[in-house]
N, C-alpha and C positions, 0 to 999 in steps of 0.2 A: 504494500500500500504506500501511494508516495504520501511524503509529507507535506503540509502544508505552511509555507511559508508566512509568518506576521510582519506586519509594519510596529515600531514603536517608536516613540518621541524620544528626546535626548533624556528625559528623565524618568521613564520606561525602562528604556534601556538600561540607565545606573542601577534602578531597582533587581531587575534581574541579577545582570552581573557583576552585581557590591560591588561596583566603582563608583566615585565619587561623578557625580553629573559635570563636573569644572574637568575632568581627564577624558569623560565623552565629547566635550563640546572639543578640548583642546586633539584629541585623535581626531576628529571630521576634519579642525583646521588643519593639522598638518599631514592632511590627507593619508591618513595609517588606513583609516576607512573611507569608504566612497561616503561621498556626499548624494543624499535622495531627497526630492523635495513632493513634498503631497500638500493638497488640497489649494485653494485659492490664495490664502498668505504665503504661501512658499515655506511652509515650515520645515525643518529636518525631521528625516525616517529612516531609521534604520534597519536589518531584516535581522534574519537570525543566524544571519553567515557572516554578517559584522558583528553578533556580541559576542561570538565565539572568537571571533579574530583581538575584539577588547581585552577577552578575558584571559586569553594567550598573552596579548601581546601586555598588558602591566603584572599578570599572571608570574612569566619568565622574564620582565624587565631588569630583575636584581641578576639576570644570570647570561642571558645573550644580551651582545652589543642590539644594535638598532639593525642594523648588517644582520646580524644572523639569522634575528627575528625575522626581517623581509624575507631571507631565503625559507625558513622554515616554513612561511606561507605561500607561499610559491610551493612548497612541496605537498600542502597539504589542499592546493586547489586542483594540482593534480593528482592528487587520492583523495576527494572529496569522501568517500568512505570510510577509510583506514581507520582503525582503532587505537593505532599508537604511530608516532612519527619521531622518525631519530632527525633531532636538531642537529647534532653533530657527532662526533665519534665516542662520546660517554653519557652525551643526554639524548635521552628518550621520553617524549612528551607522550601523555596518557589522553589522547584528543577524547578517545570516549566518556573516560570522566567529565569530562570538562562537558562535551556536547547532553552529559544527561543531568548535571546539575543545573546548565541552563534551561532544559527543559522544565524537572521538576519549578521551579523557580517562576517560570513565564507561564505554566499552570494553572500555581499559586498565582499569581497578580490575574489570569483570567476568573478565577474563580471568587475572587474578591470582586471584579468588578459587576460579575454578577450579586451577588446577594450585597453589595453596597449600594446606597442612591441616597438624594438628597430631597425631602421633599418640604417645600415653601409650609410654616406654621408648625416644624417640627422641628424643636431646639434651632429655631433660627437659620434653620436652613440648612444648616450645616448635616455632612456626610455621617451617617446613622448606617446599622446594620437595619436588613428588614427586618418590621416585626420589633425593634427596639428604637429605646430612646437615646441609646450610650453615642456620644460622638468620635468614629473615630481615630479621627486625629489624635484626640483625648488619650487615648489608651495607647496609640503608638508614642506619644511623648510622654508617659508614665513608663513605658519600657525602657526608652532611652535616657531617662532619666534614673534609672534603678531598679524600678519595682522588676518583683519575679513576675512569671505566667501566674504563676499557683494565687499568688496574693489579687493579683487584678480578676481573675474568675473569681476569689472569694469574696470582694466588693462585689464586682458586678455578677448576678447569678445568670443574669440572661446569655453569658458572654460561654462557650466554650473554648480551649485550648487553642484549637486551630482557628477562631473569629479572632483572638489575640494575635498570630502569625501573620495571617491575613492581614490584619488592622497595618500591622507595619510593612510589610510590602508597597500596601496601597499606598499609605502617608508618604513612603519615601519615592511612588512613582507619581505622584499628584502635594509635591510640596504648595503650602500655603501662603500664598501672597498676604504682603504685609500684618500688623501687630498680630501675634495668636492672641484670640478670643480666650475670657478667662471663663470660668463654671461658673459662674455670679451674672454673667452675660449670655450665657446660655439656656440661663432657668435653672441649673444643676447648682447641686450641696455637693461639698465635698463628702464624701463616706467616712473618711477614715485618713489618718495622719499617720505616715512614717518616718521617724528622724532617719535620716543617712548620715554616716557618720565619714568624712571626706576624707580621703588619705592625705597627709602632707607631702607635698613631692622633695622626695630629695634633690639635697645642694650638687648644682655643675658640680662633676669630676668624681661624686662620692663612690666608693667602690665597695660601697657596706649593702 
């Protein structure tokens, strides 16, 4: 069965493949990846044979030059199959790895974008799972802020494990233009209070 190819936006794209959206935009510029434009703004789109090529390419950044990485793509456009590709005479890149956690991944964010929506009179508008009132964004910057999975299902009962997973994929493929809205603006109470206790960073040069 062939597969089927997606379009995603530069910030789609980061989401899948944990790169930072500032190393997506800067790969299109310096044309590591093709440049695609859709719809009537002209906006960038990328497939799924460019986030593999991302995820390769800052993947092995620490380990081939910029040179090597282009060759090793050139060898893997002609094995667009291949399960594994030798970069050079000691490394051996695991492409299948790579092309199936992009997969699971761009799944995850289709699967969120189904059971996520936003609808007018409900917390403001703001992106809710169906069927609940949680926002959110809300819950993926509770994760990135600290909180465990376990803790934010036990606040929120409506939420399960994977509506948490989901939450931050979405958030991080549909970042929020200007101030994040606080829970006092959204109609919501806080649940429940956790102190974090911040680690102090250690002093330049410490070797303790």
């Amino acid at each position: 069965m062939a597969s089927t190819s997606h379009a995603y936006t530069p910030a789609e794209a980061a989401a899948v493949s944990e790169i930072a959206v500032k190393s997506v935009h800067n790969a299109i510029d310096k044309r590591i990846i093709a440049t695609h434009l859709t719809g009537s703004g002209g906006g960038r789109a990328l497939t799924d044979a460019d986030l593999l090529r991302l995820k390769l390419w800052y993947g092995v950044g620490s380990i081939l030059s910029a040179e090597r990485r282009k060759r090793l793509f050139d060898t893997i456009d002609q094995n667009p199959n291949a399960d594994t590709v030798r970069a050079d005479e000691y490394l051996i890149i695991d492409v299948a790895r790579a092309r199936e956690q992009l997969a699971a991944r761009a799944e995850a964010l289709r699967e969120a974008e189904r059971k996520i929506h936003s609808v007018k009179g409900i917390v403001g508008g703001e992106p809710v799972f169906k069927g609940t009132r949680v926002p959110v964004r809300t819950i993926a910057a509770m994760k990135l802020q600290g909180a465990s999975t376990e803790e934010i299902v036990e606040g929120y009962p409506p939420l399960t494990e994977r509506m948490v997973a989901l939450a931050e994929i979405w958030a991080a493929a549909h970042p929020a233009r200007g101030r994040p809205r606080k829970l006092s603006e959204l109609g919501l109470k806080v649940k429940s209070v956790k102190r974090l206790r911040l680690r102090t960073p250690k002093p330049t040069g410490s070797t303790s």
